[in-house]
N, C-alpha and C positions, 0 to 999 in steps of 0.2 A: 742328342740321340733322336734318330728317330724310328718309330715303332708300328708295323700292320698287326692284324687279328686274322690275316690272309690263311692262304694255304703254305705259306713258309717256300721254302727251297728244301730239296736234298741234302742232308748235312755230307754228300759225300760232292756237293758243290759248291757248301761254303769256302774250301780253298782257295780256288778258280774265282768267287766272282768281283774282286774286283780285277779280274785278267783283260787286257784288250779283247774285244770281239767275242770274250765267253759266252756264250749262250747256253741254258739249262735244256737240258731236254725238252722239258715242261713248258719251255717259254720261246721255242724257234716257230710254232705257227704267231706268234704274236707282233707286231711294232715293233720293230727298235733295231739299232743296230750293236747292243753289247759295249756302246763305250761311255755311259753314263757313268758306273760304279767305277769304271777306271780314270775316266779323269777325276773324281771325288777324290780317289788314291795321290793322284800324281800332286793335286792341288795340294792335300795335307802334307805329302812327304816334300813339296818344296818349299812349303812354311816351317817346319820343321816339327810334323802333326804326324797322326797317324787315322787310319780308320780302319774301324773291325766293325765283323758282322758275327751276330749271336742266331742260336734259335729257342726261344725264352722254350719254359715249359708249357705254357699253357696254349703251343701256336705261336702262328706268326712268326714274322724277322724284325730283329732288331739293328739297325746299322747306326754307331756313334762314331763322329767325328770328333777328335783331339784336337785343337791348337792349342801351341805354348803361347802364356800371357805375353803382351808386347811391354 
């Protein structure tokens, strides 16, 4: 897993962000073109993993990657 101290995300964008080309409100003046967290996605689901994203209490996001042992 891995974890900021950031300003977190919108929890009503945690659904969305590992979506192609998502972009938060918050983050469309910024770098990037929205396909980082989704290939994260695709690379776990085609090992047969998963990845979720939290918003701890105390701030920040938290995104853990699953793989199954080989």
């Amino acid at each position: 897993s891995v974890r900021d101290h950031g300003p977190g995300v919108a929890p009503s964008d945690l659904p969305h962000l590992f979506e192609r080309f998502y972009r938060a409100a918050t983050a469309r003046s910024a770098p990037g073109a929205g396909l980082g967290l989704a290939l994260v996605a695709q690379v776990a689901r085609d090992h047969g993993g998963r990845v979720e994203a939290r918003l701890p209490e105390d701030g920040g996001l938290e995104v853990e990657l699953v793989l199954p042992a080989a």
